[in-house]
Backbone as JSON Lines, residues from 0, in Angstrom:
{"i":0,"aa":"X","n":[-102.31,104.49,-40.09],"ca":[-102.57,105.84,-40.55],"c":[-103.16,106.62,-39.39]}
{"i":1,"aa":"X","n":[-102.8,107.99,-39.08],"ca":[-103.15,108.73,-38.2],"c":[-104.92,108.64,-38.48]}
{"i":2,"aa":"X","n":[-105.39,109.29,-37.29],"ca":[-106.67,109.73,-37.48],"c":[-107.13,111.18,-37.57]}
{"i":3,"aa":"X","n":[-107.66,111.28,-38.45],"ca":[-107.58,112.44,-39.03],"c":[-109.21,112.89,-39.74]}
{"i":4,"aa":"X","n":[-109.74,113.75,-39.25],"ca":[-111.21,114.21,-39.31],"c":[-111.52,114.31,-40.38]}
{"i":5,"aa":"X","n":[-112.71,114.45,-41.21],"ca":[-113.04,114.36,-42.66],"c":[-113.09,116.44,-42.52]}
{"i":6,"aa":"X","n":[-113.16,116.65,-43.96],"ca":[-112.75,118.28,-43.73],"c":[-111.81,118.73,-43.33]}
{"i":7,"aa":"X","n":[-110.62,118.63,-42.98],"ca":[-109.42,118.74,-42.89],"c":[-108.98,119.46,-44.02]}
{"i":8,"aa":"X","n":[-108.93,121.06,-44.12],"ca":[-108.14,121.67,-45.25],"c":[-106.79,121.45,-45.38]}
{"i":9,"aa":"X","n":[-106.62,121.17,-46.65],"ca":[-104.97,120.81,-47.02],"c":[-105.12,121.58,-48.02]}
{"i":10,"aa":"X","n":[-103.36,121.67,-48.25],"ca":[-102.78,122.22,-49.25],"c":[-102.15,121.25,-50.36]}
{"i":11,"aa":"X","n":[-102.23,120.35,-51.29],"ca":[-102.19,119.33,-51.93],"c":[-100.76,120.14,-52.93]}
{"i":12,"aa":"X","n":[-99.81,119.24,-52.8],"ca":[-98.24,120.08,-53.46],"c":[-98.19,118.96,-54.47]}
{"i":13,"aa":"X","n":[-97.66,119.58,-55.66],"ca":[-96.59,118.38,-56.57],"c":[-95.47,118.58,-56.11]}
{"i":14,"aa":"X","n":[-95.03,116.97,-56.03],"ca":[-93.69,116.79,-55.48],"c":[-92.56,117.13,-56.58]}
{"i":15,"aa":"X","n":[-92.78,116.83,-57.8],"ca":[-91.54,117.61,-59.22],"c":[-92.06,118.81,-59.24]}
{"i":16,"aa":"X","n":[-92.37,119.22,-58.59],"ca":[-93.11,120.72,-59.35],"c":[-93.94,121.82,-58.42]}
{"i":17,"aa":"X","n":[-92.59,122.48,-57.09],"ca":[-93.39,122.61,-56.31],"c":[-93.94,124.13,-56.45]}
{"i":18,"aa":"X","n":[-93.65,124.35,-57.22],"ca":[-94.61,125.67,-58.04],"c":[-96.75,125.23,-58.09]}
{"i":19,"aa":"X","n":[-96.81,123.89,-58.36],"ca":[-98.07,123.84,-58.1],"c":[-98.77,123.47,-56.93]}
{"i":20,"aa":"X","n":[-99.23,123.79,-55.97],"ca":[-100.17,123.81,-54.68],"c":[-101.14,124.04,-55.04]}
{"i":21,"aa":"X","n":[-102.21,123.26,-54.58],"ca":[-104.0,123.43,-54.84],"c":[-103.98,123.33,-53.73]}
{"i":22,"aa":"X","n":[-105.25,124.36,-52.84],"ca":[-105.94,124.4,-51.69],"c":[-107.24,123.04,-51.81]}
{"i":23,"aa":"X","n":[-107.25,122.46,-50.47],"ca":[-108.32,121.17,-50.91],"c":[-108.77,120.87,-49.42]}
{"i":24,"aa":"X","n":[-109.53,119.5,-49.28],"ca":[-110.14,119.18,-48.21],"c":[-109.91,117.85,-47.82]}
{"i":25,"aa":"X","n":[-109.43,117.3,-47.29],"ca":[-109.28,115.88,-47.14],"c":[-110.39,115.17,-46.66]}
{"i":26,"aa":"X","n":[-111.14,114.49,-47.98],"ca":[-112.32,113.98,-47.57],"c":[-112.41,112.87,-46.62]}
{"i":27,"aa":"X","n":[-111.4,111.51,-46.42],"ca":[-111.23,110.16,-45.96],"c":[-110.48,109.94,-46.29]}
{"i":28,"aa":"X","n":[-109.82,109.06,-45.12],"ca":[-109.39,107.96,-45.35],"c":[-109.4,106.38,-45.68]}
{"i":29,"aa":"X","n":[-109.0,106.04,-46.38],"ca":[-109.28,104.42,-46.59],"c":[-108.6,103.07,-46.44]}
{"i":30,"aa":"X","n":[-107.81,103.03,-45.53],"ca":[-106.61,102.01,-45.71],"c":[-105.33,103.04,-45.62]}
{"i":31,"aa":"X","n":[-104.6,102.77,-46.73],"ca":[-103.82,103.48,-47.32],"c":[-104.08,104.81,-48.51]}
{"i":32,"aa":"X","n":[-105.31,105.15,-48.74],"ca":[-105.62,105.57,-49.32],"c":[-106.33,107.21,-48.91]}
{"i":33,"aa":"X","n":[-105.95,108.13,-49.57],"ca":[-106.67,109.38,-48.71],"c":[-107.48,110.23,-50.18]}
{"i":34,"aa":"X","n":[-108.97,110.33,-49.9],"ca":[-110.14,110.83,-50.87],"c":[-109.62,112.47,-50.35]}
{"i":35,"aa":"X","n":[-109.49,112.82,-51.77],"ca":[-109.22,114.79,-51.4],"c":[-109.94,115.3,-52.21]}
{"i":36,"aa":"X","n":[-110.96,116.28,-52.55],"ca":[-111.28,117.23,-53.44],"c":[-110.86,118.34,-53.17]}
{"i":37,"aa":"X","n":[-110.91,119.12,-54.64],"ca":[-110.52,120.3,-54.82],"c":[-111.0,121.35,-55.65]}
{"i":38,"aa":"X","n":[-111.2,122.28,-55.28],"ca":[-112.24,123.26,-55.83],"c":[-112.34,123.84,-56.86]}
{"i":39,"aa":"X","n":[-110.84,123.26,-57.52],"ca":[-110.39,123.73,-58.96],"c":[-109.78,122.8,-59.92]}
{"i":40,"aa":"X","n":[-109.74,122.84,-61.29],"ca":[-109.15,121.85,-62.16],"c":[-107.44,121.69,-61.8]}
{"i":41,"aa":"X","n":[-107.25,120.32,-61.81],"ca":[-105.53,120.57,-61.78],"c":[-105.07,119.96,-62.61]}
{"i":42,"aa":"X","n":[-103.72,120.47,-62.67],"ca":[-102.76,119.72,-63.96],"c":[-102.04,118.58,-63.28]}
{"i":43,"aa":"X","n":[-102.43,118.26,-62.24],"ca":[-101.9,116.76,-61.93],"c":[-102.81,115.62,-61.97]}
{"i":44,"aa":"X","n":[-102.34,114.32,-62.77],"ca":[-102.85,113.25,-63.22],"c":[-102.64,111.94,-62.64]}
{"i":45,"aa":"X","n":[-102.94,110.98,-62.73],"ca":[-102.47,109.82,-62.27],"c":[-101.23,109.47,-62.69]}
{"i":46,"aa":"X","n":[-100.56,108.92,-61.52],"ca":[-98.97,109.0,-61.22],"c":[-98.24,109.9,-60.84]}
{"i":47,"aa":"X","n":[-98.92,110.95,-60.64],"ca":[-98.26,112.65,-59.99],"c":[-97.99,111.69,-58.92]}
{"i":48,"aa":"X","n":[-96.72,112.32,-58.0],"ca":[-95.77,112.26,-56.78],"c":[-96.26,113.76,-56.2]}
{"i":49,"aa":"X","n":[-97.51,113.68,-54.84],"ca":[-97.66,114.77,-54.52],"c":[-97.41,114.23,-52.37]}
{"i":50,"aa":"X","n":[-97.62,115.6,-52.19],"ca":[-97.56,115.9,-50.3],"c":[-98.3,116.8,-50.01]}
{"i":51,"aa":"X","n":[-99.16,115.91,-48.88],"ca":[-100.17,117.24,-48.16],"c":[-99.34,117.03,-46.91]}
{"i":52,"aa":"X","n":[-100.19,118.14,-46.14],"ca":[-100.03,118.02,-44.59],"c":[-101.06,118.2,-43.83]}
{"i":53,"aa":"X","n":[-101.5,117.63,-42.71],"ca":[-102.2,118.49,-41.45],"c":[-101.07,118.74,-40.27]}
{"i":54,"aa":"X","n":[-102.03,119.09,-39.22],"ca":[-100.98,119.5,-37.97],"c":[-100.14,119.03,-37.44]}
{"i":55,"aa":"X","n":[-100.73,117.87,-38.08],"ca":[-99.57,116.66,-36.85],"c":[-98.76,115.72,-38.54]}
{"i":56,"aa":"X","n":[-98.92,115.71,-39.07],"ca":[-98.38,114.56,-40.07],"c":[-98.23,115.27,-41.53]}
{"i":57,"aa":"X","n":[-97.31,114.83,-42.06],"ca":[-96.99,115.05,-43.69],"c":[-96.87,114.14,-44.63]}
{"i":58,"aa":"X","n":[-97.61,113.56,-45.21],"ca":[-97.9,112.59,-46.3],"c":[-97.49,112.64,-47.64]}
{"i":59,"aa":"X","n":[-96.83,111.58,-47.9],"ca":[-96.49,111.55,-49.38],"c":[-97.07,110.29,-50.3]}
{"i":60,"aa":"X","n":[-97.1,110.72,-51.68],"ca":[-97.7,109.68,-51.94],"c":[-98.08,109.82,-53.76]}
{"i":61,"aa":"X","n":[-98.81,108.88,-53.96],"ca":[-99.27,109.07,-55.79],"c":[-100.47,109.31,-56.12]}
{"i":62,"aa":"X","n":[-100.99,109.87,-56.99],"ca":[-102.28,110.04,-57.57],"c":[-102.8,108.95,-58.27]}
{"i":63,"aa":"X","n":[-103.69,107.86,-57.62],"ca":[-104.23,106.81,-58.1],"c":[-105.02,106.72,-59.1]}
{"i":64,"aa":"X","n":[-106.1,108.09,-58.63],"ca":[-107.33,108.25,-60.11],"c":[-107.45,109.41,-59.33]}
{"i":65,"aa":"X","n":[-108.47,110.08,-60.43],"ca":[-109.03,112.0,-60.25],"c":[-110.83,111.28,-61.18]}
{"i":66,"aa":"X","n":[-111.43,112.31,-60.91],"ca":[-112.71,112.44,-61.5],"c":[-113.17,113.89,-60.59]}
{"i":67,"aa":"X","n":[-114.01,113.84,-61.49],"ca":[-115.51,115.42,-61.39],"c":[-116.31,114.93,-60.82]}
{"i":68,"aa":"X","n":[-116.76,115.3,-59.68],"ca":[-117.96,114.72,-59.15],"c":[-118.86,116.35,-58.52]}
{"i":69,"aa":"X","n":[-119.87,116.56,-58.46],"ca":[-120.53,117.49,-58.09],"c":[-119.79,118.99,-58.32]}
{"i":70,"aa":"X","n":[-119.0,119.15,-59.02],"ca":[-117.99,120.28,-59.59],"c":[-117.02,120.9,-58.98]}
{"i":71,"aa":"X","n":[-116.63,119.27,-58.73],"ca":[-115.23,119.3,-57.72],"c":[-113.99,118.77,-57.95]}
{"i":72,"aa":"X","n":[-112.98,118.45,-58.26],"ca":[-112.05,117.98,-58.72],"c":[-111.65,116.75,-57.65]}
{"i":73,"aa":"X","n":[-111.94,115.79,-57.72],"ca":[-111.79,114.16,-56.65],"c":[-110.44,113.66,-56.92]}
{"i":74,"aa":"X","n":[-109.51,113.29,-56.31],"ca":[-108.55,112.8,-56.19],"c":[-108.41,111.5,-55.58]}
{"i":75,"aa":"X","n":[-107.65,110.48,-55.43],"ca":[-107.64,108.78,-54.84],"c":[-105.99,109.14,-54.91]}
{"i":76,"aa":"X","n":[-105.73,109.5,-53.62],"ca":[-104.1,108.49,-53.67],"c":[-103.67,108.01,-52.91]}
{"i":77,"aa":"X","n":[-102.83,106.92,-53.0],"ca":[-102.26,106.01,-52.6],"c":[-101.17,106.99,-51.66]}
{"i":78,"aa":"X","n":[-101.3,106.89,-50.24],"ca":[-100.49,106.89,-49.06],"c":[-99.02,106.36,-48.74]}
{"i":79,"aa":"X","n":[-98.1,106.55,-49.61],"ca":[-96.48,105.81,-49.27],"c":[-95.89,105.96,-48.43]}
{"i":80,"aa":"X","n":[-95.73,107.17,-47.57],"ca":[-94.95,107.41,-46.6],"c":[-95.01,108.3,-45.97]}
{"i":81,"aa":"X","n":[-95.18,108.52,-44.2],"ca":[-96.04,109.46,-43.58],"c":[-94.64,109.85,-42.7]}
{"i":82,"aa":"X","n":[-94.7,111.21,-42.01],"ca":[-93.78,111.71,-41.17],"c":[-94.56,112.44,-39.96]}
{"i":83,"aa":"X","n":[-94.47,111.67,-38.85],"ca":[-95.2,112.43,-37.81],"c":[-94.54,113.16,-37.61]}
{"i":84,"aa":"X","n":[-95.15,114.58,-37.78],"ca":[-94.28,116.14,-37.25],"c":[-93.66,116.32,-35.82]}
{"i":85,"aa":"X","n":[-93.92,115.87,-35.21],"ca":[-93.61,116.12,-33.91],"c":[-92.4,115.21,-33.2]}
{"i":86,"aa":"X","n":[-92.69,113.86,-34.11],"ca":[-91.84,113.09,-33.68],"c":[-90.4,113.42,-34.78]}
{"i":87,"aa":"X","n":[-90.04,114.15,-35.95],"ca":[-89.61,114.54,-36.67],"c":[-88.98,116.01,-35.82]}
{"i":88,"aa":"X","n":[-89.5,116.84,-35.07],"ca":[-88.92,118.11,-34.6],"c":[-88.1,117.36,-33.16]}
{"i":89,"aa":"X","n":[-88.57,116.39,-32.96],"ca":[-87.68,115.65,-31.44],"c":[-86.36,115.35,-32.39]}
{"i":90,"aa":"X","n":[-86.57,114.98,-32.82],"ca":[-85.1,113.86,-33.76],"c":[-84.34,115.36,-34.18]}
{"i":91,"aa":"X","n":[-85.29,116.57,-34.39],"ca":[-83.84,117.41,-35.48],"c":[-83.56,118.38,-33.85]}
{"i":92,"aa":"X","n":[-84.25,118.01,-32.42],"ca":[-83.61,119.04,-31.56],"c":[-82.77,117.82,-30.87]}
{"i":93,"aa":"X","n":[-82.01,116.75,-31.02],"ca":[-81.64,115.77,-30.71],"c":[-80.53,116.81,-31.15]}
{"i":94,"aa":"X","n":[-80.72,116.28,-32.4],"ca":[-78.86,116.14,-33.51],"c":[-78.62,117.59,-33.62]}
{"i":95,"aa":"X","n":[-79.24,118.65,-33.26],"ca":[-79.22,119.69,-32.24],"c":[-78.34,120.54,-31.48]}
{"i":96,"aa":"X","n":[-78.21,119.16,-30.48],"ca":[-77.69,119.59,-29.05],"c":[-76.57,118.87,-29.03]}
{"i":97,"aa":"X","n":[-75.95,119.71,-28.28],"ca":[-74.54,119.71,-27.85],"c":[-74.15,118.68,-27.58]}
{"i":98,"aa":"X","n":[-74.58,118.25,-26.51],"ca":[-74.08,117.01,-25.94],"c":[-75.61,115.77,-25.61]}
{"i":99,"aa":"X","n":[-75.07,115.07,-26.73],"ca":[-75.95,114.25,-27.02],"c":[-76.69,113.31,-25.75]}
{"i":100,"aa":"X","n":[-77.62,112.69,-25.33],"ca":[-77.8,111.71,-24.63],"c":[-77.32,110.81,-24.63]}
């Protein structure tokens, strides 16, 4: 897993449903696991299919557990599959170009 600073604002998406985005903070990481709160109630539950991002990486993944803690909306999910951005914009100016390497 990248390294990635605690406080890190994200934008937390449902993946069926990309009408919902919550603004949030990426508290930690844990393994595979990334702690997010959010400043508002959401309608996603355990087993939501959601994606954040920071600058460098885009994460996908499930909603493990949620709870209220200090009047914050806590999230636990499980980390499935990461896309380093950068290494992702090399690959699409590859298939790109004209004449391939």
């Amino acid at each position: 897993m990248a390294s990635v600073s605690s406080g890190t604002e994200i934008s937390l998406a449902s993946i069926s449903d990309p009408h919902v985005t919550l603004p949030g903070v990426l508290v930690s990481f844990e393994g595979r696991y990334a702690n997010v709160s959010l400043n508002q109630a959401t309608p996603l539950h355990q087993g939501s299919l959601v994606q954040f991002q920071t600058s460098q990486t885009l994460y996908l993944g499930e909603i493990e557990s949620g709870w209220t803690e200090e009047g914050f909306q806590r999230l636990r999910i499980l980390i499935e599959h990461s896309v380093d951005l950068e290494r992702a914009a090399a690959i699409r100016r590859l298939w790109n170009t004209d004449n391939p390497i």
